[in-house]
KEDOZA-104782 format. One record per atom (N, C-alpha, C): x, y, z. Coordinates in steps of 0.1 Angstrom, whole numbers, padded with zeros to 4 digits, always signed. Each point is the difference from the previous one (the first is absolute). Example, Ala and Ser with C-alpha at 12.3 -4.5 7.8 and 13.67 -1.06 7.14 Angstrom:
BEGIN
+0132-0057+0078-0009+0012+0000+0009+0012+0000-0004+0011-0007+0009+0011+0000-0008+0011+0008
This chain:
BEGIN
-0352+0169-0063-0002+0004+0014+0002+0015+0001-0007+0004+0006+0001+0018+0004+0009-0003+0008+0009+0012-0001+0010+0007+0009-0006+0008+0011+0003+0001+0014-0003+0008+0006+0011+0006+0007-0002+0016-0002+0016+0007+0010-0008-0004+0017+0003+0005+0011+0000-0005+0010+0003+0014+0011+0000+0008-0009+0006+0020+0004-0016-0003+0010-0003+0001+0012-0007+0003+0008-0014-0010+0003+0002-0012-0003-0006-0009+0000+0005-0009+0006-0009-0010+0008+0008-0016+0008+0003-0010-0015+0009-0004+0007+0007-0007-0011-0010-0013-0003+0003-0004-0015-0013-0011-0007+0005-0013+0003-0010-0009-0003+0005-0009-0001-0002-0006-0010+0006-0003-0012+0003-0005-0016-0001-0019-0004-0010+0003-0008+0006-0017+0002+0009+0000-0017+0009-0012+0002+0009-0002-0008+0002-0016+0000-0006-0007-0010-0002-0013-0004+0014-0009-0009+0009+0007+0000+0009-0009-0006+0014+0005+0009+0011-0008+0000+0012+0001+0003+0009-0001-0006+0016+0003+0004+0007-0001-0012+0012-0010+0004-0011-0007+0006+0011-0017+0000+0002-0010-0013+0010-0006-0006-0002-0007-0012+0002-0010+0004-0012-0011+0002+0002-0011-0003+0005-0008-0012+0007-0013+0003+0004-0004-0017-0005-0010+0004-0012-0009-0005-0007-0011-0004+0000-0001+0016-0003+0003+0009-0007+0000+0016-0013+0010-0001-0006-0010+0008-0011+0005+0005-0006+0001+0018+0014-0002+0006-0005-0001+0013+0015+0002+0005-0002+0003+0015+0011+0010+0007+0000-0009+0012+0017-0011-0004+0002-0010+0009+0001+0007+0013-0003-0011+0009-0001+0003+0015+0010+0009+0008-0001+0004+0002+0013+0013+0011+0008-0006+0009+0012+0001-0001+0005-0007+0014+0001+0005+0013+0001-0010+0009+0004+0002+0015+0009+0010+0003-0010+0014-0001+0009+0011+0006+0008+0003+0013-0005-0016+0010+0004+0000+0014+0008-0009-0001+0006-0009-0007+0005-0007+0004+0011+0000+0004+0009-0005+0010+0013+0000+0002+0015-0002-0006+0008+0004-0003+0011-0002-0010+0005-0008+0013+0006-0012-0004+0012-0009+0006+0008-0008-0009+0011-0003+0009+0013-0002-0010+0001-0017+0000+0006-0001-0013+0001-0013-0002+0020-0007-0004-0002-0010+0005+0016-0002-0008+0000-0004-0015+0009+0006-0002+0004-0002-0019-0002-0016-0003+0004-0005+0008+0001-0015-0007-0016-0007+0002-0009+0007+0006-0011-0008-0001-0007+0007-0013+0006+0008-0009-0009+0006-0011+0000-0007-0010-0005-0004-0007-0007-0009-0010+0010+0000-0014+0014+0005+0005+0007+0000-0015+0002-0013-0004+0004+0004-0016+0002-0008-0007+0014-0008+0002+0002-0011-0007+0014-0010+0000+0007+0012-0002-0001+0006-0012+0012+0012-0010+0004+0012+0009-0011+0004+0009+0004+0007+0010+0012+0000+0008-0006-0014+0007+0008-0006+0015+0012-0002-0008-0001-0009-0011+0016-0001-0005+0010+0014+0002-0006+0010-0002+0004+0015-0013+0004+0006+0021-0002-0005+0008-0001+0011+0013+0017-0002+0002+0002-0008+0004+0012+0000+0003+0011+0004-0008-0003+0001-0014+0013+0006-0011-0005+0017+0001-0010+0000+0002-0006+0017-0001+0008+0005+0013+0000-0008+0009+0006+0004+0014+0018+0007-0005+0004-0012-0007+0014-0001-0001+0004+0015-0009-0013-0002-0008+0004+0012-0015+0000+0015+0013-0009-0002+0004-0003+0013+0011+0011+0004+0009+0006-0012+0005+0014+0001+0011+0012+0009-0011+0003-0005-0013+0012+0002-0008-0004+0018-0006-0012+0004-0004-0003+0011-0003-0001+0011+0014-0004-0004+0013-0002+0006+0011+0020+0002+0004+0008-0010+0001+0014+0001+0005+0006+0010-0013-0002-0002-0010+0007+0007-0012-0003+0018+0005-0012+0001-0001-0005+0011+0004+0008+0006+0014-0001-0009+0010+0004+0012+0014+0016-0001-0005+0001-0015-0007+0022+0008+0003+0004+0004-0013-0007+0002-0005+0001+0014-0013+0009-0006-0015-0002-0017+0001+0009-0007-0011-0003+0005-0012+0010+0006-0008-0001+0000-0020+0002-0009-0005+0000-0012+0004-0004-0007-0014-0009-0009+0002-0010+0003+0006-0015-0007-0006-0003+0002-0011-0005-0010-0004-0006+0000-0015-0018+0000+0004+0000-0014+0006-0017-0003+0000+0005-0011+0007-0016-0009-0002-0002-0015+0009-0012-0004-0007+0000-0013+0000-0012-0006-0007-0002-0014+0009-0012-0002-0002-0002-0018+0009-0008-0008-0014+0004-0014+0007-0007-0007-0009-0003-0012+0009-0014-0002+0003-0010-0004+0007+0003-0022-0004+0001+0000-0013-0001-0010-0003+0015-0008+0006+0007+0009-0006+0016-0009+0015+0005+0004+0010-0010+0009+0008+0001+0009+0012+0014+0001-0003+0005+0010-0008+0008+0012-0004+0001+0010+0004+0008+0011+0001+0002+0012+0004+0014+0006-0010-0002+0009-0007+0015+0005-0013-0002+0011+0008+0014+0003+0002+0007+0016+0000+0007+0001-0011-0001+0014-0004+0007+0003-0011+0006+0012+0004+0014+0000-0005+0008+0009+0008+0013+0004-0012+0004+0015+0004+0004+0003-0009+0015-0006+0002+0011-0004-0007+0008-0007+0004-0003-0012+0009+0013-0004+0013-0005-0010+0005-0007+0008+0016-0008-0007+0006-0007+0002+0014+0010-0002+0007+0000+0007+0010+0007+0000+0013-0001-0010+0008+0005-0005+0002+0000-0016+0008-0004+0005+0015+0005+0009+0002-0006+0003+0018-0016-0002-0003-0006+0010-0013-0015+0000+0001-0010-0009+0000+0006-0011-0010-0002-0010+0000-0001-0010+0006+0010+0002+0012-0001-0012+0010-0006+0004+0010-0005+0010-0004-0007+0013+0017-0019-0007-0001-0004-0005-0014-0011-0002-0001-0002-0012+0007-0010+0000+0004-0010-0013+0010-0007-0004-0017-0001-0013+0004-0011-0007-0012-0009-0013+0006-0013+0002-0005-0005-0013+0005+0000-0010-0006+0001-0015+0009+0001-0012-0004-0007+0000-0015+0010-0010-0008-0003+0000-0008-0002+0007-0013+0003+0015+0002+0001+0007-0007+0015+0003-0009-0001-0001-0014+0018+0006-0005+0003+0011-0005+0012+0006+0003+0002+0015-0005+0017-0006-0010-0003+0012-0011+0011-0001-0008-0002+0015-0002+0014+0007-0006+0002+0007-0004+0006+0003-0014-0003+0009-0009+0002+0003-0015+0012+0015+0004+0008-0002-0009+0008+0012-0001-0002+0008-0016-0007+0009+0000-0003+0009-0008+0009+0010-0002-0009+0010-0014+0015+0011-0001-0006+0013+0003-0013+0003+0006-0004+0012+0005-0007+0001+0013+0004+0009+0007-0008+0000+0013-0018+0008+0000-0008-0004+0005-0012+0003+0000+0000+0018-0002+0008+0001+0009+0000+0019+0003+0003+0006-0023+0013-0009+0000+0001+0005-0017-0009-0006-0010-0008-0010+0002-0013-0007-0006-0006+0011+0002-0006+0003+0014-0013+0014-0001+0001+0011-0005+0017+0002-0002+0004+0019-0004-0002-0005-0010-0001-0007-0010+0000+0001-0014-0011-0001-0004-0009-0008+0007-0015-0002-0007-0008+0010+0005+0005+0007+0009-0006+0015+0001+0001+0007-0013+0015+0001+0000+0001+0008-0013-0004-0001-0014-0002-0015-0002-0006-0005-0013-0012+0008-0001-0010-0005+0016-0013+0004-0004-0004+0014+0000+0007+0010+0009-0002+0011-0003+0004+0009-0016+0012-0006-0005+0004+0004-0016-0006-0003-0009-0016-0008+0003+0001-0009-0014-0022+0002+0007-0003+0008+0005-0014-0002+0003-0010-0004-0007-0002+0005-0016-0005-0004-0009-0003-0011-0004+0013-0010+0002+0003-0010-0005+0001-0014+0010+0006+0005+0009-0001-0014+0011-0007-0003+0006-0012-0011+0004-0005+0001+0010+0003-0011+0013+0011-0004+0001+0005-0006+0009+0018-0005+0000+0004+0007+0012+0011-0008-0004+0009-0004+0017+0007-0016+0002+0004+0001+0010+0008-0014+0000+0007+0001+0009+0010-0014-0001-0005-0012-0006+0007-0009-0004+0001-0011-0006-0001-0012+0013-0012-0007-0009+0000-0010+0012+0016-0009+0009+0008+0002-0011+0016-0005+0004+0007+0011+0009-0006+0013-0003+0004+0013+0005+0017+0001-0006+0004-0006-0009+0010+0004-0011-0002+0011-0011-0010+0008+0002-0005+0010-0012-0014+0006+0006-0005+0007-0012-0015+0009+0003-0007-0007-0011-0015-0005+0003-0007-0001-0007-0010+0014-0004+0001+0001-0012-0008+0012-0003-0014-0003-0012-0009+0006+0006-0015-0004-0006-0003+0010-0011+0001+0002-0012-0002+0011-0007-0018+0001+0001-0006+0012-0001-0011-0002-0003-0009+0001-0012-0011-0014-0003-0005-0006-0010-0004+0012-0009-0005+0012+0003-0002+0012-0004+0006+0010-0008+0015-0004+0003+0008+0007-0009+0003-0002-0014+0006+0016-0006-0006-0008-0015+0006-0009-0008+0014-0004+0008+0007-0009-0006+0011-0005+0013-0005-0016+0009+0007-0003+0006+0013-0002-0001+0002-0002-0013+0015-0007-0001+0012+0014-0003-0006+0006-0005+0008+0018-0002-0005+0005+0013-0005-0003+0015-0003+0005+0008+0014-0005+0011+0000-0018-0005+0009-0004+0009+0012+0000-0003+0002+0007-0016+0018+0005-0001+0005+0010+0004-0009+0005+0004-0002+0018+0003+0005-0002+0015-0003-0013+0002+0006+0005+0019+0014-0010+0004+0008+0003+0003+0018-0004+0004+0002+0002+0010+0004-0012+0005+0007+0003+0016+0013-0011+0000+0010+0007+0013+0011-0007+0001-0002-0014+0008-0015-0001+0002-0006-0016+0008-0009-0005-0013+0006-0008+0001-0007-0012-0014-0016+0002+0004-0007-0001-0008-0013+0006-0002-0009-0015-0012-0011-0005+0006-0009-0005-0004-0013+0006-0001-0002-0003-0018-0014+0007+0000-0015-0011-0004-0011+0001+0006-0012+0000-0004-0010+0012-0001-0012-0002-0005-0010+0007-0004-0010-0003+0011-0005+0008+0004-0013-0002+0015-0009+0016-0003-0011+0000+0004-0012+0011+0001+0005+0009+0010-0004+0015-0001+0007+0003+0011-0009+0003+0012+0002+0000+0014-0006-0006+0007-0009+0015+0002-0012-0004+0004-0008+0013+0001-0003+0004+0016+0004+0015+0001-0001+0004+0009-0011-0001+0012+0004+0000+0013-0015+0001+0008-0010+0011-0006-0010-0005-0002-0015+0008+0000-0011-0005+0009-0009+0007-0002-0015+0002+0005+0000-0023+0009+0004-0001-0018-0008-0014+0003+0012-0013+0003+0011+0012+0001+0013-0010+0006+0006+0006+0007-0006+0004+0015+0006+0007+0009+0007-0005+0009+0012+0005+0005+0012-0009+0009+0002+0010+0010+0005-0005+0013+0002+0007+0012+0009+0012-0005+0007+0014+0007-0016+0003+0011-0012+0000-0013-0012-0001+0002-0014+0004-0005-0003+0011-0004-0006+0005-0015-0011+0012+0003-0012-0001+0001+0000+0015+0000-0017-0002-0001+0000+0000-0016-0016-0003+0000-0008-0002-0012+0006-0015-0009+0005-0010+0005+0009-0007-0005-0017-0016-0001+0004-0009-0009-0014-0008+0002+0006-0010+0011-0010-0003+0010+0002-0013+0009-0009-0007+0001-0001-0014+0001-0009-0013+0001+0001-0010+0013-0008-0005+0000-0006-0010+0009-0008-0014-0002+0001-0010+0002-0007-0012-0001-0016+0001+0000-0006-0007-0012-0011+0001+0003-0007-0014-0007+0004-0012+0005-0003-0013-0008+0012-0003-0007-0004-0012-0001+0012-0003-0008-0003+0002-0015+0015+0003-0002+0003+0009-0016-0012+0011-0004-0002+0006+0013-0006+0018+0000+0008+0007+0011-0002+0012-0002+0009+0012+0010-0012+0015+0000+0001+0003+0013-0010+0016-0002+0014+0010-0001+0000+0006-0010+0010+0010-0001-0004+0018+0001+0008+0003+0007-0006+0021+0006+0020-0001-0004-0006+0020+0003+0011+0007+0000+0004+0002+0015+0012+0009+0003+0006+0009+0010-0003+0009+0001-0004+0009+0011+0004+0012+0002+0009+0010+0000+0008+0001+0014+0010+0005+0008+0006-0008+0005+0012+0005+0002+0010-0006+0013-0001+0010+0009+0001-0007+0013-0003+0010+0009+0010-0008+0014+0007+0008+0011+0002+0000+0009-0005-0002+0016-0002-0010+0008-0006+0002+0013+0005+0009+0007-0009+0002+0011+0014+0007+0014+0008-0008+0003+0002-0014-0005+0010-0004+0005+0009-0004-0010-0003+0007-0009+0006+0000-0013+0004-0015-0009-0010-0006+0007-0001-0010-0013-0007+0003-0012+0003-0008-0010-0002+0007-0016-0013-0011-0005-0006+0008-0006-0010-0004-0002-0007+0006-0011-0011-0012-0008-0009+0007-0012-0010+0002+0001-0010+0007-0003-0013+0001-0002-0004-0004-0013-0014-0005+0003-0011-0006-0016-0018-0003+0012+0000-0003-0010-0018-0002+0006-0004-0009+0004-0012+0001+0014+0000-0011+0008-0010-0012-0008-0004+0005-0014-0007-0008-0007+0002-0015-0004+0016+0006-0002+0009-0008-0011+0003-0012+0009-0001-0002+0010-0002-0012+0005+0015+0002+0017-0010+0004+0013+0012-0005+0010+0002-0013+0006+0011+0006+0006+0010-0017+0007+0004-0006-0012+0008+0001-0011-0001-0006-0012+0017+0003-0009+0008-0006-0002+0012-0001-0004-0006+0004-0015+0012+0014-0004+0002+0004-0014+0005+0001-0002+0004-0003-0017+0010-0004-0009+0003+0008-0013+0008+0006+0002+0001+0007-0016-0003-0008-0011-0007+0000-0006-0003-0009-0013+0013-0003-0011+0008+0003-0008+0007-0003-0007+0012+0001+0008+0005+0004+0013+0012-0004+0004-0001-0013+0007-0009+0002+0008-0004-0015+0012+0004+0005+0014+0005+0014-0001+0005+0002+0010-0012+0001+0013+0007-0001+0017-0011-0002+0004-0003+0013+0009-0015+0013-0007+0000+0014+0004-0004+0000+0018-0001-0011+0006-0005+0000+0012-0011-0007+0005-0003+0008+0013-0014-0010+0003-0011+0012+0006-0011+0002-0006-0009+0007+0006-0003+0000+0013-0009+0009+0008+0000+0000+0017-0016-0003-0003-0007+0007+0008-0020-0010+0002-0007+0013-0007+0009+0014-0001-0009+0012-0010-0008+0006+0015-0002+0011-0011-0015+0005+0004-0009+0004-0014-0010-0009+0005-0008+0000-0010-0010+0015-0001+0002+0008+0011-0009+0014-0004+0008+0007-0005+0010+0000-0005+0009+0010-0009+0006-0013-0012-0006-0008+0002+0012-0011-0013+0008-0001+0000+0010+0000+0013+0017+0000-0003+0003-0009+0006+0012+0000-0003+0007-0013+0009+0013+0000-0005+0008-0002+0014+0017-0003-0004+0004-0010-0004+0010+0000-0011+0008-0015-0003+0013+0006+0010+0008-0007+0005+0016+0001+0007+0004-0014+0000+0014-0001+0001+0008-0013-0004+0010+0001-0005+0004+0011-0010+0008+0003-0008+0002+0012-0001+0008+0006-0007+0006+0016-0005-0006+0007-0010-0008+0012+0007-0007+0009-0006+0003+0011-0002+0003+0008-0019+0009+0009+0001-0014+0013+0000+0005+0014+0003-0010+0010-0002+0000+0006-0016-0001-0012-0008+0002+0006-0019-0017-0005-0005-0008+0006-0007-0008-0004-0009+0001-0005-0014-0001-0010-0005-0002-0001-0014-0007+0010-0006+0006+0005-0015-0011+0011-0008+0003-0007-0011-0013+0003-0010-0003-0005-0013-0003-0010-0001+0002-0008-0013-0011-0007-0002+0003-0011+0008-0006-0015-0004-0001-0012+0007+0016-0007-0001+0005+0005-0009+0015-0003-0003+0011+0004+0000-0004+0009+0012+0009+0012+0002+0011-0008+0016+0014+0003-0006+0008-0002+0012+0005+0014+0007-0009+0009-0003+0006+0018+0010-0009+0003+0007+0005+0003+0010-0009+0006+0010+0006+0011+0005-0006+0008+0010+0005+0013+0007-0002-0001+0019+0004+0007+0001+0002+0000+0019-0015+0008+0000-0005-0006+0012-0006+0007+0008+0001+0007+0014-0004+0014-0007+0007+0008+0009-0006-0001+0016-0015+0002-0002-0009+0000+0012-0012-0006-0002-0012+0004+0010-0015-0005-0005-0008+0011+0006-0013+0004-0006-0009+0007+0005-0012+0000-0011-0015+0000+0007-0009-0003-0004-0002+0011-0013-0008+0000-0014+0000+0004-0011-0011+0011+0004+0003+0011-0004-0010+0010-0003-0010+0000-0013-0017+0000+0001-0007+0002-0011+0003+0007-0012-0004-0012-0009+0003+0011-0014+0017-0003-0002+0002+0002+0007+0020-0005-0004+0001-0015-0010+0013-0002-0008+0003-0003-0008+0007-0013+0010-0002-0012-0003+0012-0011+0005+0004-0013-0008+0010-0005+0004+0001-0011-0010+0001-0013+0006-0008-0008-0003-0001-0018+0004+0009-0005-0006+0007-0014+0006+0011-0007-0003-0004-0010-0004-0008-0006+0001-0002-0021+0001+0010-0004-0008+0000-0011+0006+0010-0009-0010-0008-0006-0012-0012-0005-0002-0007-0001-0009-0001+0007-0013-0006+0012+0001-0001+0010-0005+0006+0010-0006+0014+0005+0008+0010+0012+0004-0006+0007+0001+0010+0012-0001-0005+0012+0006-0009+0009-0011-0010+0005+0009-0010+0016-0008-0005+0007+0009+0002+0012-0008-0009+0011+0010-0012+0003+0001-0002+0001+0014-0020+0004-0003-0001+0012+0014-0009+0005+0002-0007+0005+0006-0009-0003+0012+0006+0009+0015-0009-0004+0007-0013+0008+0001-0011-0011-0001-0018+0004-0003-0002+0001+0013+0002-0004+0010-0004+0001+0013+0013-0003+0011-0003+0007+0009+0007-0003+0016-0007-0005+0010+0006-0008+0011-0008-0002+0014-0005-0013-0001-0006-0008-0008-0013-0004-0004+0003-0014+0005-0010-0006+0003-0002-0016+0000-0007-0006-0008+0002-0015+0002-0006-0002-0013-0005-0015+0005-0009-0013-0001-0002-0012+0000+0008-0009-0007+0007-0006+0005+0007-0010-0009-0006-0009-0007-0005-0006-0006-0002-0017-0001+0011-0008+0006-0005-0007+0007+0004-0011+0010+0012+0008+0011-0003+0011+0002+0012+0003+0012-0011+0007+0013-0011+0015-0011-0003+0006+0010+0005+0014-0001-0005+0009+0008+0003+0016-0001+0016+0000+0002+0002+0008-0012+0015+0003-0001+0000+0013+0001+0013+0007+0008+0002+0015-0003+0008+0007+0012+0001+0013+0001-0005+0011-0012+0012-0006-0014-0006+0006-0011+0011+0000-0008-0006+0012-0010+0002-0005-0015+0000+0010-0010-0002-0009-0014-0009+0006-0006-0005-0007-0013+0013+0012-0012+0000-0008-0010+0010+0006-0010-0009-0005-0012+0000+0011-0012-0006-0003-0011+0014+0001-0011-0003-0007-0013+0007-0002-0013-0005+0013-0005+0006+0012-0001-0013+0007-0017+0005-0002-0008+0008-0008-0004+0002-0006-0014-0012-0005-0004-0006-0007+0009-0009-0012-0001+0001-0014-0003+0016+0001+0007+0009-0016-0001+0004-0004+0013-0005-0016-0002-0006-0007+0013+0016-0005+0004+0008+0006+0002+0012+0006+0006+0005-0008+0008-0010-0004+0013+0007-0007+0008-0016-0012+0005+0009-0012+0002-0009-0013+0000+0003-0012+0011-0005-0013-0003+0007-0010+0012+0010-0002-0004+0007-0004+0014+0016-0002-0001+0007+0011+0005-0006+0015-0005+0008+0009+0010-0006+0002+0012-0010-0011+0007-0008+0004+0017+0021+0001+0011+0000+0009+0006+0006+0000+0008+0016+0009-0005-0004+0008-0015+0012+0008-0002+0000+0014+0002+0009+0009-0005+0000+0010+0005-0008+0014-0007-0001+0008+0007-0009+0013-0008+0013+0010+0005+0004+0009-0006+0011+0009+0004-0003+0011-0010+0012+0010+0001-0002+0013-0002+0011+0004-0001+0001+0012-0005+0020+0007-0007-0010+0014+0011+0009+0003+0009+0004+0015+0009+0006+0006-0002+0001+0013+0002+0012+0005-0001+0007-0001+0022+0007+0005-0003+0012+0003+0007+0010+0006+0001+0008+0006+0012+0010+0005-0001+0013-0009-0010+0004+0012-0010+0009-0008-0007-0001-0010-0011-0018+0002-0003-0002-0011-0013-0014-0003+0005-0004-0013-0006-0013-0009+0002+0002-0014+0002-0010-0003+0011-0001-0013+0006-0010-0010-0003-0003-0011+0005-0008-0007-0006-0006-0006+0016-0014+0005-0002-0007-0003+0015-0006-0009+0002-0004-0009+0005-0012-0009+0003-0013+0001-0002-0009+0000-0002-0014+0005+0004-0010-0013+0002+0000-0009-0006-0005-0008+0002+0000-0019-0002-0009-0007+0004+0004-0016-0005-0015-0003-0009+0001-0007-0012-0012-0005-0009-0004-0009+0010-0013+0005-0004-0010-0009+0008-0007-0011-0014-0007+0007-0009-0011-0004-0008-0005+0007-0008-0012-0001-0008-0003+0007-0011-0018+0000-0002-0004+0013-0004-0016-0002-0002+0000-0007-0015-0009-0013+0005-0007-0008-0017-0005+0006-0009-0009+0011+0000-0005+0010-0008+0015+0007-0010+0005-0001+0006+0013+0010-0007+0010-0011-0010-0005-0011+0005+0014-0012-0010+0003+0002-0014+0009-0004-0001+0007+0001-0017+0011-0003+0000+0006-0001-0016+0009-0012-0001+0011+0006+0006+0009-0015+0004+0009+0004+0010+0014+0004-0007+0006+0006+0007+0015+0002-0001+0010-0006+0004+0014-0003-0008+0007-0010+0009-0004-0015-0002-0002-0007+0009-0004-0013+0000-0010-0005-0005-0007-0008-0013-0006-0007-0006-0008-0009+0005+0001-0009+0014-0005-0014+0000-0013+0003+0002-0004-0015-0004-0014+0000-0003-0006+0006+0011-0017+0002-0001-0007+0008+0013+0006+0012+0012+0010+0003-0005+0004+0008+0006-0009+0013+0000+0000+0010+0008-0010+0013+0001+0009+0011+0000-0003+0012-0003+0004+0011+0002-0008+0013-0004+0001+0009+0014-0010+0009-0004+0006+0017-0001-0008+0004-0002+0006+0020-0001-0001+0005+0012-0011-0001+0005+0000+0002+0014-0001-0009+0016+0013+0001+0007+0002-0005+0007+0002+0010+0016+0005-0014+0010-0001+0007+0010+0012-0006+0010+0007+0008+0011+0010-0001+0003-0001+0009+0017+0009-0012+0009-0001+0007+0011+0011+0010+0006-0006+0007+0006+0012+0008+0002+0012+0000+0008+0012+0003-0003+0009-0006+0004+0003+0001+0015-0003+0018+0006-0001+0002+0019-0004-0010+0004-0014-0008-0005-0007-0011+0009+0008-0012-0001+0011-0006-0014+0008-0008+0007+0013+0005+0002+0001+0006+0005+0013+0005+0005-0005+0000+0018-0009+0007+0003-0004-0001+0011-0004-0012+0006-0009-0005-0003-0003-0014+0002+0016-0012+0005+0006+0002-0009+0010-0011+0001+0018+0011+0006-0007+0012+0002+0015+0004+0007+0010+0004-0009-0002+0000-0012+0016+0001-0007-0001+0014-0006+0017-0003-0004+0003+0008-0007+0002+0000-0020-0004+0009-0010-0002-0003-0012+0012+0012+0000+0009+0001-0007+0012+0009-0003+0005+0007+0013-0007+0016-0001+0006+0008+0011-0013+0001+0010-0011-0006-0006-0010+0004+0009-0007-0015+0011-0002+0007+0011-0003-0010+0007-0020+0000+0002-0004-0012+0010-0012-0005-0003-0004+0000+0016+0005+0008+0010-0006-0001+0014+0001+0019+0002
């Protein structure tokens, strides 16, 4: 595809035949829901739980009463509380014996039994120490925390180390100490992202059974009324509940878009203003400082979750372009690879394009734009993510960020969108 600058000319209209949605074994984009419909309230007991539930409500109540009273009258010797569903149970474990006032202060429902265990630590000296284990020993631990008896600390050495059993002599404490071996747990990333949210993080959606269409993030961004909120592409499917893929966690619910710029908000949950950088496996990101549309010829860098990050070049400003199946999108900005590496592909439709500023005092990291899609002519093998039929091309195209900032009102860092 020819580039065209746009320095004194009406802006073009481009057609651009692929997107950078990734389907996984879908081929069709389930129905949208009832953006009108009315939220009304229902009572708990008409919801469809299970036996193990209803059992579990009333001991959960009880567990909740003894940790809420402990808390406001400031008792030391909590240990913990546990229930057991199968003899509607309730254990306090307490360091010495429980105070008989507190004890007889609790309400219990029919049916329900409480016993108490007298232990020899209180929770507050359980936590100081397994603090301290796991900060002294980083290398080596990857979990450690009371005993299900809450008589001691169970400590998890990690499988990794080069010799568990000289790992687990190596650590002493004046609380009796149980050890196993466990993986150590891996940090949120891209593809296991937990509240608040970044951008460039991967998020999915239902699309058949045992398929999902999966895009990236944007930005988090601010309303005037300062609710928090993400941006991604109106491609990737609105009205539509997303899920972080390897946490489960749930990233929100999309609004109806606007399809002449491709955007659309997810809100529901907590959205922090950090981007993911590097590759697909990267758990670092950096703050975003502001947003403002990219100048020609300048240097920027794409985030997808698919893919990670690389830098390319913007080939054009202003521009519009024909979607396949959306329609005239824009203005935005086309970006080229000169590597000649098909850099960014599907999966990252809806993440971020940014830029390092300077600034008073250092360099920021700006907004510039949201992935739209990619010209076919340009494809090549992808980066990042493998699965089958996936695409990825060198040159792509991306809208500019003023138009969703303005459009939807918000704010992206320090910069606002009205």
């Amino acid at each position: 595809m020819t580039r065209q600058r746009l320095r004194g000319r009406p802006r073009q209209l481009l057609a651009l035949l692929a997107v950078g949605t990734l389907a996984l074994a879908a081929t069709a984009t389930p129905a949208a829901a009832d953006s009108d419909s009315k939220r009304h309230l229902v009572k708990p007991h008409t919801l469809n739980l299970t036996d193990l539930e209803r059992d579990q409500a009333p001991l959960a109540a009880l567990a909740d009463q003894i940790q809420e009273r402990v808390t406001k009258q400031r008792l030391a010797g909590f240990a913990g509380v546990a229930i057991d569903v199968a003899t509607r149970q309730v254990t306090l474990y307490w360091k010495g014996a429980a105070p008989a006032p507190f004890i007889a202060g609790l309400s219990k429902a029919n049916g329900v039994r409480m016993r108490t265990v007298s232990v020899p630590y209180s929770l507050a000296e359980l936590d100081r120490e397994a603090r301290r284990i796991a900060q002294q020993n980083l290398s080596t631990v990857a979990s450690v925390g009371p005993r299900a008896d809450f008589t001691g600390l169970s400590v998890a050495v990690d499988r990794a180390a080069p010799s568990a059993v000289a790992a687990s002599a190596a650590i002493t404490s004046a609380i009796p100490l149980s050890f196993t071996t466990s993986p150590r747990t891996e940090p949120a990333s891209r593809w296991a992202d937990v509240t608040p949210y970044w951008s460039g993080n991967a998020i999915e959606r239902p699309a058949g059974i045992g398929r999902v269409y999966r895009c990236s993030t944007a930005f988090a961004g601010k309303t005037t009324s300062n609710h928090s909120v993400m941006v991604t592409s109106y491609h990737c499917g609105a009205n539509a509940e997303w899920k972080s893929p390897n946490s489960g966690w749930i990233v929100g619910n999309s609004n109806a878009g606007q399809a002449s710029i491709d955007s659309m908000l997810i809100s529901g949950s907590h959205y922090e203003g950090n981007m993911y950088v590097g590759d697909v496996n990267s758990n670092q990101g950096v703050p975003v400082y502001g947003a403002g549309n990219p100048a020609l010829n300048s240097w920027v860098f794409a985030s997808g979750s698919h893919s990670g990050a690389s830098v390319v070049q913007v080939a054009s400003v202003n521009t519009y372009i024909n979607l396949s199946g959306i329609g005239t999108v824009g203005p935005g900005f086309h970006t080229v690879n000169t590597d000649g590496v098909a850099s960014i592909g599907q999966g990252d439709s809806g993440g971020p394009i940014a830029q390092a500023v300077s600034v008073t005092g250092g360099t920021a990291i700006y907004g510039r734009g949201v992935i739209t899609g990619g010209t076919p002519t340009t494809e090549g093998p992808c980066q990042g993510v493998q699965s089958s039929g996936r695409q990825c091309w060198r040159q792509t195209f991306h809208v500019n960020i003023y138009e969703v900032m303005a459009r939807w009102g918000i704010m992206i860092g320090n910069s606002g969108g009205v």
